[in-house]
C-alpha positions as CSV (number, residue, x, y, z in Angstrom):
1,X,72.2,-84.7,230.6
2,X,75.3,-82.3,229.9
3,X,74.3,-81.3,226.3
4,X,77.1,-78.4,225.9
5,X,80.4,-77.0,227.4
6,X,82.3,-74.3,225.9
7,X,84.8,-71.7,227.5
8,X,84.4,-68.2,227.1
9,X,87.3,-65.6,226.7
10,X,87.1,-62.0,225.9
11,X,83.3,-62.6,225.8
12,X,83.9,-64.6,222.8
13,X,82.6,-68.9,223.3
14,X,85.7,-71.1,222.2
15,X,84.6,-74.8,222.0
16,X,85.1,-76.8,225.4
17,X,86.8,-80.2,225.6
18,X,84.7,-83.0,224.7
19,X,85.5,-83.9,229.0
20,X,84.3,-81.3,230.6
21,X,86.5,-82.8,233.3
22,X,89.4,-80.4,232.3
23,X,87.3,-77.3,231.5
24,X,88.0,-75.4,234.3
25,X,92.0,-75.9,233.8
26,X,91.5,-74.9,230.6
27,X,89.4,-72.1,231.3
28,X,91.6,-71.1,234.0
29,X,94.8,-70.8,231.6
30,X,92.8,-68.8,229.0
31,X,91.6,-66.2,231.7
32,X,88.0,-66.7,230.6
33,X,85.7,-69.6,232.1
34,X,83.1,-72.2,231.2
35,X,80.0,-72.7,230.1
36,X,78.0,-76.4,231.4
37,X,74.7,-76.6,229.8
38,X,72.7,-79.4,231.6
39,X,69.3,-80.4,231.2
40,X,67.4,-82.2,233.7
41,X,70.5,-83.6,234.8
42,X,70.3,-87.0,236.8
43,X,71.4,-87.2,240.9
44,X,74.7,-88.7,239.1
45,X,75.4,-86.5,236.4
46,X,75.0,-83.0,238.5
47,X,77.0,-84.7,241.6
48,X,79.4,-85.1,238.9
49,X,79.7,-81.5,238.2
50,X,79.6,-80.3,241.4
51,X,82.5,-82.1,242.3
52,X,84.4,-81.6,239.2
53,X,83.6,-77.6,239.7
54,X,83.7,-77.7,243.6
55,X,80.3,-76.2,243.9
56,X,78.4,-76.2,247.2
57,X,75.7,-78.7,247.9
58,X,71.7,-78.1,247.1
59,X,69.9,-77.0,250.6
């Protein structure tokens, strides 16, 4: 489950987008970056976020 997202700047947390989908724009254009907080996140739900954030597979 993705129970928070929140984009930090400065060191300072600025509340995330309700869709994380357009977190890491966001983060991008505020020169800070994000902040998923998952917990025990299904197959789905972390494929989700890997693609979203472009991360690399599990081994």
């Amino acid at each position: 489950m993705i129970v928070d997202c929140a984009i930090y700047r400065d060191g300072h947390r600025t509340e995330g987008p309700e869709d994380f989908s357009g977190a890491l724009e966001d983060a991008r254009a505020a020169k800070g970056f994000v902040w998923i907080g998952l917990h025990e996140p299904t197959t789905d739900e972390f494929a989700l976020v890997s693609r979203e954030f472009g991360l690399h597979p599990p081994p």
